[in-house]
N, C-alpha and C positions, 0 to 999 in steps of 0.2 A: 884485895890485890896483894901480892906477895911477889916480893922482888930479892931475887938473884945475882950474886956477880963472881966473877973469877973460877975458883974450881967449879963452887956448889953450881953455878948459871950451867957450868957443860959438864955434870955431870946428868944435869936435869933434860939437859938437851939430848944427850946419850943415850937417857931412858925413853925420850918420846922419840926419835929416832927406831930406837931398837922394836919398841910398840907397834908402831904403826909398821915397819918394815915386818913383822913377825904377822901381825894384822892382812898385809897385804899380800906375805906368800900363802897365808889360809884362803881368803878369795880366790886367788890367782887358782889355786888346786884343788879347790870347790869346782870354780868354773871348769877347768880341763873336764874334769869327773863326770858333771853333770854332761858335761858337751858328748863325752864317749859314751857316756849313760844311754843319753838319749838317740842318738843316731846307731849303738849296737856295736861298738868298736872298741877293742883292747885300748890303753892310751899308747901304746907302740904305734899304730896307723896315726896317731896323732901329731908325732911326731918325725916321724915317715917322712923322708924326702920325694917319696909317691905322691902320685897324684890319683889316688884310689879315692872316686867318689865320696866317700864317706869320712873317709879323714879330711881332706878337705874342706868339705860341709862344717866339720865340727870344729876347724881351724877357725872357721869362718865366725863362726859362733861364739867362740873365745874371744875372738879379736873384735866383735861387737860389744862385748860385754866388759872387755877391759880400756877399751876408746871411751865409749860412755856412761861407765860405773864405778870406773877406777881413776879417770882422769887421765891415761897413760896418751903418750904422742905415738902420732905413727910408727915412728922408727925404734919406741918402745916397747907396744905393740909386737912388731916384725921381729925383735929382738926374743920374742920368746920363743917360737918355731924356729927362728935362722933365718928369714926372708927377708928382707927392703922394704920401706914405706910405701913402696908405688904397689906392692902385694898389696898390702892390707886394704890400702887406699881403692885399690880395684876390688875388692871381697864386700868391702862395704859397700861399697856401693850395689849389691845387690840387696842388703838389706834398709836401703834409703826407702824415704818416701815413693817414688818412680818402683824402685826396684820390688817391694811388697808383692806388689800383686801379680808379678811373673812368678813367686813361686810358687810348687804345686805338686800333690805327690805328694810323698814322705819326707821332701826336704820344706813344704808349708807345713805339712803336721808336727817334724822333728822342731823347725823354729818357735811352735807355737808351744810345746810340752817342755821347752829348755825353757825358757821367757818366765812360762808357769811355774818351773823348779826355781829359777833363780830370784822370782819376785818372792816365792816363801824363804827362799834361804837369805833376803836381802829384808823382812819385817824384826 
């Protein structure tokens, strides 16, 4: 154990801050990439305030992946596209337990070939 105080304590803080914040904009734009990757879309529609299928879809996909792999809250979440937590909070819920098995088509195939990219990008 090794203990810290006054400058050295926050500059050590500063560094595991800066870490993990650099750590978690790499995720963060793994995820976007694979999401456009896989659904077939520039990240422009990603960010789109359109409501084009496909950006959507892969909105969706993001904001599953950074709720429950990043730890991020709703409204942190929503904070990445520009939306509100009752967005995301509705998006998710189509990939809940209930919501699974309504998909179908290329948005079950697209769910299932992100999931696969993101569990190799996450060993």
């Amino acid at each position: 154990m090794v203990t810290a105080t006054g400058e050295e304590a926050k500059a050590i803080m500063l560094k595991l801050n800066e870490t993990e914040s650099y750590y978690g904009n790499d995720r963060l734009e793994y995820a976007k990439n694979a999401a456009c990757n896989t659904v077939g879309i520039d990240t422009f529609w990603l960010h789109a305030k359109g409501k084009e299928e496909k950006g959507v879809f892969a909105r969706w996909l993001v904001w599953d992946y950074t709720k429950n792999n990043m730890g991020m809250t709703l409204q942190e979440c929503g904070n990445i596209f520009w939306h509100d937590h009752s967005t995301v909070l509705s998006a998710l819920t189509h990939f809940s337990t209930e919501g699974l098995p309504f998909l179908i088509g290329w948005q079950k195939e697209a769910y299932e070939d992100y999931w696969a990219s993101m569990r190799e990008y996450m060993k």
